[in-house]
SEFIMAR-299753 format. One line per 10 residues: number of its first residue (from 1); for each residue x negated, y negated, z negated of N, C-alpha, C, CB. Coordinates in nm, 3 decimals. Atoms other than C-alpha are relative to their C-alpha. Glycine has a CB too. Example, Ala and Ser with C-alpha at 12.3 -4.5 7.8 and 13.67 -1.06 7.14 Angstrom:
2
1	-0.089:0.119:0.000:-1.230:0.450:-0.780:-0.090:-0.120:0.000:0.099:-0.003:-0.125 ~ 0.082:0.119:0.006:-1.367:0.106:-0.714:0.077:-0.109:-0.073:-0.041:-0.046:0.142;
***
This chain:
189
1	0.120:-0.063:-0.051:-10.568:-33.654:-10.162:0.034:0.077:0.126:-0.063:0.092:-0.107 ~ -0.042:-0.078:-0.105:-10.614:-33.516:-9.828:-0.069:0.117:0.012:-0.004:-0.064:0.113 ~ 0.054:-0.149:0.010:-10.670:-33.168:-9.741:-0.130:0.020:0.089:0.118:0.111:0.053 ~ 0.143:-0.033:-0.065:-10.971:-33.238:-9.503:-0.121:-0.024:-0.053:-0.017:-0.058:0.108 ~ 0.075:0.042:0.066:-11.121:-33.398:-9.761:-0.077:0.116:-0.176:0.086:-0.133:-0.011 ~ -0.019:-0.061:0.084:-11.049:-33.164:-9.990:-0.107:0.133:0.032:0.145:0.011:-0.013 ~ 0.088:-0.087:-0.051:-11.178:-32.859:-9.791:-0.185:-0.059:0.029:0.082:0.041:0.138 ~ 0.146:0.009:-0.057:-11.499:-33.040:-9.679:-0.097:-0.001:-0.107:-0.024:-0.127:0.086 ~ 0.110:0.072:0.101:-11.646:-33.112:-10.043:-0.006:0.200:-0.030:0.071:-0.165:-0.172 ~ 0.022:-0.078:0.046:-11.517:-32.726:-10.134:-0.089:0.099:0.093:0.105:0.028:-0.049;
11	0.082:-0.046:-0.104:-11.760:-32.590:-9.837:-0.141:-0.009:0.003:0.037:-0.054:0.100 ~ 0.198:0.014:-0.023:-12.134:-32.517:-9.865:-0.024:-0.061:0.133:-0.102:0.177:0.010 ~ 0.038:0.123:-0.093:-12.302:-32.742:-9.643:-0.060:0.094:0.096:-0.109:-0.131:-0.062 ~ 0.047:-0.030:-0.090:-12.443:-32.457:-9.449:0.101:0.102:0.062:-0.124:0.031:-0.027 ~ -0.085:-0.098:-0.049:-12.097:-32.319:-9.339:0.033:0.134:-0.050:-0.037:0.017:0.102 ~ -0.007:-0.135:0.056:-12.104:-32.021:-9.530:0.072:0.008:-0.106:-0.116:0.053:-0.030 ~ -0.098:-0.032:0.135:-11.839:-31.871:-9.771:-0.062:-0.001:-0.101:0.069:0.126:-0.012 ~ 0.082:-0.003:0.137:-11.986:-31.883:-10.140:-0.027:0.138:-0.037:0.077:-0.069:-0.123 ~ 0.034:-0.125:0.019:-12.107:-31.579:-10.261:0.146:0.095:-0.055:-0.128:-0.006:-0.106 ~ -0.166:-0.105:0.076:-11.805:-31.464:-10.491:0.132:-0.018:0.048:0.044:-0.035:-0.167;
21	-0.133:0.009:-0.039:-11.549:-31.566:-10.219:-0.018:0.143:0.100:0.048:-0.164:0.078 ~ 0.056:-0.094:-0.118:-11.508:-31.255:-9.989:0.058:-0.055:0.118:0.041:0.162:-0.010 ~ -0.046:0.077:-0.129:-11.445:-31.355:-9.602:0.108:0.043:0.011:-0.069:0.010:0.127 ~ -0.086:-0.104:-0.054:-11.157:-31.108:-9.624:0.119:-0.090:-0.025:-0.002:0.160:-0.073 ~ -0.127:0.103:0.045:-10.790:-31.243:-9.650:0.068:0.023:-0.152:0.133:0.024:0.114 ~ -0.041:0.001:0.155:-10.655:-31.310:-10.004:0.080:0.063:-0.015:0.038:-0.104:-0.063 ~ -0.098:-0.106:0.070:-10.444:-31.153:-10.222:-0.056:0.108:-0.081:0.081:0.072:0.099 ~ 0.046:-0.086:0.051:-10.623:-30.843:-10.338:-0.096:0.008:-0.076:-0.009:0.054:0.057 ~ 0.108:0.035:0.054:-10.857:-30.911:-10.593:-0.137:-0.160:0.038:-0.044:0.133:0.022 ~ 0.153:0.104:-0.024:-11.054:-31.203:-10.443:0.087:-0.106:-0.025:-0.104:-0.012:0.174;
31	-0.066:0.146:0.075:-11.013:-31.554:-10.585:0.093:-0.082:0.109:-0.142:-0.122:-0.053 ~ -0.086:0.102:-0.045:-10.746:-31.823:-10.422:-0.078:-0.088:0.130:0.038:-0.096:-0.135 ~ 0.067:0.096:-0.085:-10.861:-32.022:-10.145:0.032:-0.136:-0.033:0.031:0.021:0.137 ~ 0.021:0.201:0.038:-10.917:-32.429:-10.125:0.158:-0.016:0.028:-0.134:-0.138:0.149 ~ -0.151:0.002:-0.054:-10.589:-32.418:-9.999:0.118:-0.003:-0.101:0.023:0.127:0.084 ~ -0.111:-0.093:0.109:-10.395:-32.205:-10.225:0.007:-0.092:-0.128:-0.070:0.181:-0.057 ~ 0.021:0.074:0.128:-10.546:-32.389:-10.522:-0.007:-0.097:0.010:-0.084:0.016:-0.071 ~ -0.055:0.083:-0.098:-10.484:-32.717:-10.333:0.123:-0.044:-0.047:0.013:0.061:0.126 ~ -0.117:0.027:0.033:-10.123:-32.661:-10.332:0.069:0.052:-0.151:0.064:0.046:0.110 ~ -0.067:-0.024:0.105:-10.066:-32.507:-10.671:-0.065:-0.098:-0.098:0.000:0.144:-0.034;
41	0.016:0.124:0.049:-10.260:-32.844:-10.787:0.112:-0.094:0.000:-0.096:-0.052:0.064 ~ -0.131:0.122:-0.044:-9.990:-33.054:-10.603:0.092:0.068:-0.104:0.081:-0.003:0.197 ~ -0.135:-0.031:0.063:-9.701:-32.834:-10.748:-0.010:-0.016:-0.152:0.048:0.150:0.036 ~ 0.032:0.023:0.166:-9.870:-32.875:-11.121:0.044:-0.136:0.015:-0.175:0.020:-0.070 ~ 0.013:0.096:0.041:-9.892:-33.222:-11.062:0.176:-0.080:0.039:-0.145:-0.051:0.061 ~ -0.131:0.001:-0.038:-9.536:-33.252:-10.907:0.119:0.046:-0.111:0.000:0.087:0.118 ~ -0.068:-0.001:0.134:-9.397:-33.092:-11.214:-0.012:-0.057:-0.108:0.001:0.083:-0.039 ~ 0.001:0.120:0.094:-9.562:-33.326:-11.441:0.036:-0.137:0.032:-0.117:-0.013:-0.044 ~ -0.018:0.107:-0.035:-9.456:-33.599:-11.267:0.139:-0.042:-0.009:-0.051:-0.010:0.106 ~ -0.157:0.026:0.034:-9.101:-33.531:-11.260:0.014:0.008:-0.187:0.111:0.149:0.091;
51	0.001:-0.004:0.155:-9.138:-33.450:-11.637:-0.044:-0.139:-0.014:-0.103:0.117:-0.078 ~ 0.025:0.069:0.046:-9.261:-33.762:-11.671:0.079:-0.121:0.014:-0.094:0.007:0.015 ~ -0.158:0.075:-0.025:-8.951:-33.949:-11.502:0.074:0.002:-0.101:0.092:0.059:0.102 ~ -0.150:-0.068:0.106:-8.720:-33.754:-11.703:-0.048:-0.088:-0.116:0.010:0.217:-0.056 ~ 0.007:0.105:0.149:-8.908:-33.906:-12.040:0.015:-0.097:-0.010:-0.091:-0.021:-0.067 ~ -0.029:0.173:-0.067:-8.953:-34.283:-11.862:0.145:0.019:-0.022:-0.048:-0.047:0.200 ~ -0.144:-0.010:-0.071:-8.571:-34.257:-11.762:0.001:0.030:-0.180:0.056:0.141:0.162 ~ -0.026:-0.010:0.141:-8.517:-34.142:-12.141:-0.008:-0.094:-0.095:-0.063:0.079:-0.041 ~ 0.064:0.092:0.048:-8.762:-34.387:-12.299:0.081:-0.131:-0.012:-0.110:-0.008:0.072 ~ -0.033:0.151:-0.062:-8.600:-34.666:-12.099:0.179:-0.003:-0.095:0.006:-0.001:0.242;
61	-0.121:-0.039:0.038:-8.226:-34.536:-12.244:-0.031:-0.008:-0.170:0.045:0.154:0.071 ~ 0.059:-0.011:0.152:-8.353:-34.489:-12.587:-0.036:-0.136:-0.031:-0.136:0.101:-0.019 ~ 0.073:0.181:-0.007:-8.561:-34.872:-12.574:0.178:-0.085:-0.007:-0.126:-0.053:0.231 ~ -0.096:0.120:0.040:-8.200:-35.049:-12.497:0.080:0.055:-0.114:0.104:-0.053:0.127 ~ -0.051:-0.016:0.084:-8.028:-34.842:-12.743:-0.036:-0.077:-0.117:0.000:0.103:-0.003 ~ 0.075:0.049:0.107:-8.272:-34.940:-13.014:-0.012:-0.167:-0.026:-0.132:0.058:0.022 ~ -0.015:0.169:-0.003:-8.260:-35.291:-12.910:0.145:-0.012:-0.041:-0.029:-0.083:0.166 ~ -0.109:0.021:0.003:-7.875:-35.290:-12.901:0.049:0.072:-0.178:0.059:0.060:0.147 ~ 0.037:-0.053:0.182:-7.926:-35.096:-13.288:-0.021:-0.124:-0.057:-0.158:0.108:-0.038 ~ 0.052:0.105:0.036:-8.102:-35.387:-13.376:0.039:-0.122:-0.017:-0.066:-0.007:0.050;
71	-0.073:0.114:-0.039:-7.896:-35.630:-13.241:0.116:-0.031:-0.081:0.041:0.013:0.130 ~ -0.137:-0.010:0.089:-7.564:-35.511:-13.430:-0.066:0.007:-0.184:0.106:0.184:0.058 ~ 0.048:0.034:0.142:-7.786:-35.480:-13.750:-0.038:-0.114:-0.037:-0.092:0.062:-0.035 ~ 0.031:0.110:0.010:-7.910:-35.790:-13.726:0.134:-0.107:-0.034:-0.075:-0.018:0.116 ~ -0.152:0.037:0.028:-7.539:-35.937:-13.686:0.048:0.004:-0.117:0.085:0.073:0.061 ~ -0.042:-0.022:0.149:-7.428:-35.740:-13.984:-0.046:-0.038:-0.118:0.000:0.102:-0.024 ~ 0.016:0.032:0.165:-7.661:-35.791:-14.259:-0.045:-0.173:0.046:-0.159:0.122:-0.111 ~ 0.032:0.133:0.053:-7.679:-36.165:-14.163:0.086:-0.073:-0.064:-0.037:-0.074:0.084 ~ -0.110:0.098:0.105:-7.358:-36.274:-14.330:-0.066:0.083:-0.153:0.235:0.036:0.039 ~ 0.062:-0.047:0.107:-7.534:-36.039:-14.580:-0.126:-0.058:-0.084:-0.025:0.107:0.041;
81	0.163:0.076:0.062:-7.859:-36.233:-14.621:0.021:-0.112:-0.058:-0.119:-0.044:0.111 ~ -0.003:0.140:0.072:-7.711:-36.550:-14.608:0.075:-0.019:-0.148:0.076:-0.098:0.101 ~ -0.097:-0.008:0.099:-7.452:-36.460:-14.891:-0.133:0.046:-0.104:0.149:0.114:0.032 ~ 0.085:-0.019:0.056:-7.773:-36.306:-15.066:-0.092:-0.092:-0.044:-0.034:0.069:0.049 ~ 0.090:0.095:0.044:-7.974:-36.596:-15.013:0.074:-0.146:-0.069:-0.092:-0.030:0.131 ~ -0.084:0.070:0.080:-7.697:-36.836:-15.136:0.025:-0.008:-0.129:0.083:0.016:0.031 ~ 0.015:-0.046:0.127:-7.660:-36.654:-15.416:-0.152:-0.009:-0.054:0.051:0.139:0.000 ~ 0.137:0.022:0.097:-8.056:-36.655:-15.544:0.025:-0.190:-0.003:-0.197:0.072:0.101 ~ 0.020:0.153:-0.004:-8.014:-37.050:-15.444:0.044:-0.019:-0.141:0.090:-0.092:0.120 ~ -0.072:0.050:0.065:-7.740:-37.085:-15.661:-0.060:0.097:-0.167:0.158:0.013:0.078;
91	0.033:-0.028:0.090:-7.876:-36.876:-15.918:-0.122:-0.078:-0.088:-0.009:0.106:0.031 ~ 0.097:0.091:0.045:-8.219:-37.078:-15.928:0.057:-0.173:-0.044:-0.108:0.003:0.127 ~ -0.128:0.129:0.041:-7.950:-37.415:-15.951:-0.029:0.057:-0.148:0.213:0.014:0.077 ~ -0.021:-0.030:0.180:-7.837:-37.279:-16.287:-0.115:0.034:-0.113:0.091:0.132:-0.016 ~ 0.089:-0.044:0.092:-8.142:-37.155:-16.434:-0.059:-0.115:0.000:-0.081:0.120:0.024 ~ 0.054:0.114:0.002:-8.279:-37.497:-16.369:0.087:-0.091:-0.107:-0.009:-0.050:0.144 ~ -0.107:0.055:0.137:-7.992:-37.663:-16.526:0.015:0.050:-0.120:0.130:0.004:0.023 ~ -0.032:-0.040:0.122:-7.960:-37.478:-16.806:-0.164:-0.045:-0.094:0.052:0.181:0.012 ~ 0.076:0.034:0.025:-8.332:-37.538:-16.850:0.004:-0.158:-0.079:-0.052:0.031:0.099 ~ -0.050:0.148:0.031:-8.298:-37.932:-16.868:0.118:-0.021:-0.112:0.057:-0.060:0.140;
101	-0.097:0.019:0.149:-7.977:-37.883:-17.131:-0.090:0.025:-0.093:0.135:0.107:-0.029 ~ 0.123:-0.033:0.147:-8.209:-37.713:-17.359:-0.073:-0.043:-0.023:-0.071:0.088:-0.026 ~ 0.116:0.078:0.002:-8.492:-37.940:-17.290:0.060:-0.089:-0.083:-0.063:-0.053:0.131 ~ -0.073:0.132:0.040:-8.263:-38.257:-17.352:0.041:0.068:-0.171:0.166:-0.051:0.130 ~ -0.035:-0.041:0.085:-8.127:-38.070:-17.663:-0.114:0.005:-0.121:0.054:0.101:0.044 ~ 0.041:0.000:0.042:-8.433:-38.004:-17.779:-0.070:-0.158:-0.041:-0.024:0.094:0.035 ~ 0.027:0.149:0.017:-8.543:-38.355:-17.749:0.081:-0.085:-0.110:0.028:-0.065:0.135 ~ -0.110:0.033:0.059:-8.215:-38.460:-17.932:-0.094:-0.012:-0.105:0.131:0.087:-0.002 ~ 0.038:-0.045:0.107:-8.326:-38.265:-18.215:-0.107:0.003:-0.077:0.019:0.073:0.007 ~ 0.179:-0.026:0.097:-8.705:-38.317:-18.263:0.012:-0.198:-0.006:-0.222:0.109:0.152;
111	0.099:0.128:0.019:-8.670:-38.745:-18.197:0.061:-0.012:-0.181:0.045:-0.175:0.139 ~ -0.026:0.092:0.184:-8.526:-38.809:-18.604:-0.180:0.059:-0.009:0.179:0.109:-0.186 ~ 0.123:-0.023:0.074:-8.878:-38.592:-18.717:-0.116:-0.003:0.073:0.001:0.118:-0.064 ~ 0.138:0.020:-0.065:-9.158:-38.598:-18.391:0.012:-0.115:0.048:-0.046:0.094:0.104 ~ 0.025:0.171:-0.066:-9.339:-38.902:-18.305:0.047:0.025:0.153:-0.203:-0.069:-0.002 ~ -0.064:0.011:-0.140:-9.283:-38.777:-17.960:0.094:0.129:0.052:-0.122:-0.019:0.105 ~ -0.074:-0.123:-0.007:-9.004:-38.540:-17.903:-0.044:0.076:0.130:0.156:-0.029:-0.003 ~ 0.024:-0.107:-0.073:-9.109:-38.418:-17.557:-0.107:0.117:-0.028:-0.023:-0.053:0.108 ~ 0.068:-0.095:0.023:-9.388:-38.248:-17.767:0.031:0.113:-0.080:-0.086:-0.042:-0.032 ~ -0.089:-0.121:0.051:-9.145:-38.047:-17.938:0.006:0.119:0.150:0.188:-0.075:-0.053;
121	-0.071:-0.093:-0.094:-9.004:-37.916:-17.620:-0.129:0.064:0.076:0.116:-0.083:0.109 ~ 0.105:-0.092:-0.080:-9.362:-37.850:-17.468:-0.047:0.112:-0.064:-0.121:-0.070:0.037 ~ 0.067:-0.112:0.039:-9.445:-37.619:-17.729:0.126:0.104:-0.031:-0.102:-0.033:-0.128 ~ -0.166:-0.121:0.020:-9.119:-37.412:-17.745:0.001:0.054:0.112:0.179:-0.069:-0.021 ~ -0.044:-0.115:-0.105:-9.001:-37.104:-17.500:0.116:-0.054:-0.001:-0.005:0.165:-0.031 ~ -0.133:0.024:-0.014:-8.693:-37.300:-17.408:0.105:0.132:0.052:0.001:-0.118:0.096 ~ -0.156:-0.141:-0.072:-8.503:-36.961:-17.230:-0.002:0.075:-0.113:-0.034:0.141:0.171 ~ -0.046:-0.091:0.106:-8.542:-36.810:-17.621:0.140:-0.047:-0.039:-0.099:0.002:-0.127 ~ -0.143:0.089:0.039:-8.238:-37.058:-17.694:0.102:0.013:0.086:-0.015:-0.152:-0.004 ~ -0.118:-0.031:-0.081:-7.999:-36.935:-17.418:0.054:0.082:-0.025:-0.005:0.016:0.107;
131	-0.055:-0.119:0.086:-7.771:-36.664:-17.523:0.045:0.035:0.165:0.138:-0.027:-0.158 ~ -0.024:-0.095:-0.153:-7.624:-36.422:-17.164:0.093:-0.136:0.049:0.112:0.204:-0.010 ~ -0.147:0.051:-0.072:-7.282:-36.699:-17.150:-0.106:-0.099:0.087:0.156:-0.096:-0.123 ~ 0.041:0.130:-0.030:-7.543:-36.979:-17.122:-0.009:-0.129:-0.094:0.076:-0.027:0.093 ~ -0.037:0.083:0.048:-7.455:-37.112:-17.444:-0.145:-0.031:-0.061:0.120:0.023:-0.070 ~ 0.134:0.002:0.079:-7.766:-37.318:-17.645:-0.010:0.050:-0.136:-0.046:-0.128:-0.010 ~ 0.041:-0.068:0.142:-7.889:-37.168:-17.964:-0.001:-0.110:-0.146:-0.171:0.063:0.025 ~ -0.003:0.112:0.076:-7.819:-37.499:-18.187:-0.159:-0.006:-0.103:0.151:0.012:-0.091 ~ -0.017:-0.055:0.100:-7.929:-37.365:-18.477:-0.166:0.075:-0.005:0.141:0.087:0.007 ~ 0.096:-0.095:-0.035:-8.211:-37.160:-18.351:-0.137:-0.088:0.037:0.058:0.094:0.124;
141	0.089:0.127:-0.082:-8.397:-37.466:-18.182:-0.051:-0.089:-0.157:0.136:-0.129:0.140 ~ 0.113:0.093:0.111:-8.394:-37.669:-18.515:-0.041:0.083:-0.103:0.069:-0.139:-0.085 ~ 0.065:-0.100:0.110:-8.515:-37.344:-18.740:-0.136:0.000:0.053:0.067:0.165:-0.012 ~ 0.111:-0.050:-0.081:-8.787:-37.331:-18.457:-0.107:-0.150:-0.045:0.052:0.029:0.198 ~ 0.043:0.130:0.011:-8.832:-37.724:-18.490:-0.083:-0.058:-0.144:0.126:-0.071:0.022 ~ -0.008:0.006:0.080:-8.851:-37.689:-18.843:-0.190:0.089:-0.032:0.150:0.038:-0.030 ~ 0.130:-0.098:0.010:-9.128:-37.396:-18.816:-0.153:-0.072:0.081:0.052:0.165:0.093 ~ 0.099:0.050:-0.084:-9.353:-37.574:-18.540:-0.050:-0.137:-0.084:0.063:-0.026:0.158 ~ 0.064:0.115:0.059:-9.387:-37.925:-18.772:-0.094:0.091:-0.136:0.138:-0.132:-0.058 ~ 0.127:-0.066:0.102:-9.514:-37.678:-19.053:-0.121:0.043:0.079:0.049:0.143:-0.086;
151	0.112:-0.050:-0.075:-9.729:-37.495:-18.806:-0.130:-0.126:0.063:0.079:0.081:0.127 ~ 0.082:0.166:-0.082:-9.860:-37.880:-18.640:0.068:-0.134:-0.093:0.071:-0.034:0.227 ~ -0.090:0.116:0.093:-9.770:-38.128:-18.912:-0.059:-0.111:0.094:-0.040:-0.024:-0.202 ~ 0.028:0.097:-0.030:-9.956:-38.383:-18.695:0.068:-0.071:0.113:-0.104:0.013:0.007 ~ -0.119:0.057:-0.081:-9.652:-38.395:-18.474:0.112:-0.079:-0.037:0.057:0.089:0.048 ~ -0.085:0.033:0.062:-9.462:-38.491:-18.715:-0.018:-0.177:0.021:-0.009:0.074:-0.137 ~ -0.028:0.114:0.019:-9.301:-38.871:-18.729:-0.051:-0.074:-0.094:0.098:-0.005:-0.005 ~ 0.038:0.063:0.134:-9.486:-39.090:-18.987:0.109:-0.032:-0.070:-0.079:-0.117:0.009 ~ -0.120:0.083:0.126:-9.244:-39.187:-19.283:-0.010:-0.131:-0.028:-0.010:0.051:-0.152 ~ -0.006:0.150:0.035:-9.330:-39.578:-19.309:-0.126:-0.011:0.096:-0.014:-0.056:-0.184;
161	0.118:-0.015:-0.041:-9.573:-39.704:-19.070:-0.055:-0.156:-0.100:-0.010:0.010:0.189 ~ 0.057:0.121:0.121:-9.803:-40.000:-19.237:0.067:-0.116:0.045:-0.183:-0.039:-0.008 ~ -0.094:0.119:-0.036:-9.659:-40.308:-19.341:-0.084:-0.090:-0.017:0.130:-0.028:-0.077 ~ 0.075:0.106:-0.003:-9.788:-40.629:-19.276:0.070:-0.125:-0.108:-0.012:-0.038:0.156 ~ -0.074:0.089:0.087:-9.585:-40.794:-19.549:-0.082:-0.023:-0.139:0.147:0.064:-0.026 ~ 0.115:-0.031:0.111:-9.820:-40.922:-19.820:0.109:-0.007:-0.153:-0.156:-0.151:0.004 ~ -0.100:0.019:0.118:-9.508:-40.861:-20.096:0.130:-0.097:-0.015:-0.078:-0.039:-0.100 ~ -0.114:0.097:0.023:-9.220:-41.023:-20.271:-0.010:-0.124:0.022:0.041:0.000:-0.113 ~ 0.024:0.177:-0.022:-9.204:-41.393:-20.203:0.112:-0.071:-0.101:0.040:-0.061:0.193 ~ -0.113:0.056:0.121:-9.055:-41.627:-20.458:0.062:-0.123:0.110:-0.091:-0.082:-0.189;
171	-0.033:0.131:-0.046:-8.838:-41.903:-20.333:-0.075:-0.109:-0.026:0.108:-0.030:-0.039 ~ 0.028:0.127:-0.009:-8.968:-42.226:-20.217:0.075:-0.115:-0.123:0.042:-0.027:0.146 ~ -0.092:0.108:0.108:-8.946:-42.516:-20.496:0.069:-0.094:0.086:-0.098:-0.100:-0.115 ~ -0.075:0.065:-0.102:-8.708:-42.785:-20.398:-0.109:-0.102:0.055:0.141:-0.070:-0.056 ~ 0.134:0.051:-0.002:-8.929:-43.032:-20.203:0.046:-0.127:-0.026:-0.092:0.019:0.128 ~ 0.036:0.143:0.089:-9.006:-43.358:-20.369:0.055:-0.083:0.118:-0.192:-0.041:-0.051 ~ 0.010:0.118:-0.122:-8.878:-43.700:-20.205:-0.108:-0.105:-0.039:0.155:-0.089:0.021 ~ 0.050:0.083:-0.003:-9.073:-43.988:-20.189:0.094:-0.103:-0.179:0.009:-0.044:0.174 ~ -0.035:0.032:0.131:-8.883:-44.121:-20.515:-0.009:0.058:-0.111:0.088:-0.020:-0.004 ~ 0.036:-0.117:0.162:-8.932:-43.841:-20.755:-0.123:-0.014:0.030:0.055:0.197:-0.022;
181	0.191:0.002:-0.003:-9.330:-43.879:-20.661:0.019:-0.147:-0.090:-0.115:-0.022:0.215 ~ 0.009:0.140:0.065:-9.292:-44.290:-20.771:0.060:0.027:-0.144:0.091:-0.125:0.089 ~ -0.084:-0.053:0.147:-9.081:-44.160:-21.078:-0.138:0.021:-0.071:0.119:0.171:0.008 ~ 0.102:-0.070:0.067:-9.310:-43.921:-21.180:-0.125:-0.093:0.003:-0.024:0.141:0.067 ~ 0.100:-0.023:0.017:-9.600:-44.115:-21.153:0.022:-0.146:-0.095:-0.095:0.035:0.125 ~ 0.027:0.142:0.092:-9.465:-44.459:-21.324:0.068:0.071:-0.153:0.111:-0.180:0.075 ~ 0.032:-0.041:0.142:-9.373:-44.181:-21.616:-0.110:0.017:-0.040:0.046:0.098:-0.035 ~ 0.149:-0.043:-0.004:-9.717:-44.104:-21.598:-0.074:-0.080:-0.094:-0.066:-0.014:0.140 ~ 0.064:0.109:-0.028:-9.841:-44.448:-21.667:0.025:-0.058:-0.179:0.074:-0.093:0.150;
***
């Protein structure tokens, strides 16, 4: 801002000092001139300005730190993540597998008595049969197997299905030749 511009807006338009300025020279009770208050504008705004370097200039020092923070953390916990995320992999591996033993196990164990053994295993909590090592519950699976055909007997394996055999059959007589028919019939006679 310039100061002619400055003075000309703070100036009644008919040349005349404002009422509560006195014409006299400052200092002693009468308010600041356009001037005065002018330059102790600039010097306000001159001290916020350098204050506001100093924080920029800070900001900017602070910003790469935080990046370069970031950077070395990032570094560090990534042999950390991946070893973390290796590990859940490998953990979901085993819990899968161990799943499928117990499935198959259970299957084992239900085909002698269910018509269809995978309906054993659908109605069972297969992870009740895992013990902490991993080992299966033998024992536990066919007490369970045992409990679920009482509970759903209609899972159960039929004991004979129908036979199409209409009984004992006697042996065939011996069959006749053409000479034991002429025999027999000139005893007949």
């Amino acid at each position: 801002m310039s100061e002619s511009s400055t003075e000309t807006s703070a100036e009644p338009a008919g040349g005349t000092a404002p009422e509560n300025q006195s014409p006299t020279a400052p200092g002693i009770g009468a308010e600041p001139t356009v001037e005065e208050r002018l330059a102790a504008a600039e010097a306000e705004r001159d001290k916020w300005q350098s204050l506001s370097r100093k924080n920029e200039d800070r900001a900017k020092v602070n910003a790469q730190k935080a990046k370069r923070f970031d950077e070395l953390e990032a570094a560090s916990k990534s042999d950390l993540d991946k070893a973390n995320d290796r590990a859940t992999q490998a953990e979901g591996r085993v819990s899968a597998l161990t799943q499928r033993a117990v499935r198959a196990e259970v299957k084992a164990l239900a085909a002698a008595r269910f018509a269809d053994p995978s309906d054993a295993a659908a109605f069972l909590n297969l992870g009740d049969y895992v013990d902490e090592e991993g080992d299966i519950d033998t024992k536990g699976i066919e007490k369970a197997l045992a409990d679920l055909l009482k509970s759903k007997p209609h899972l159960a394996r039929a004991d004979a299905g129908p036979s199409f055999d209409p009984g004992a059959r006697t042996t065939a007589a011996k069959p006749t030749s053409m000479n034991d028919l002429i025999r027999q019939a000139a005893a007949g006679s």
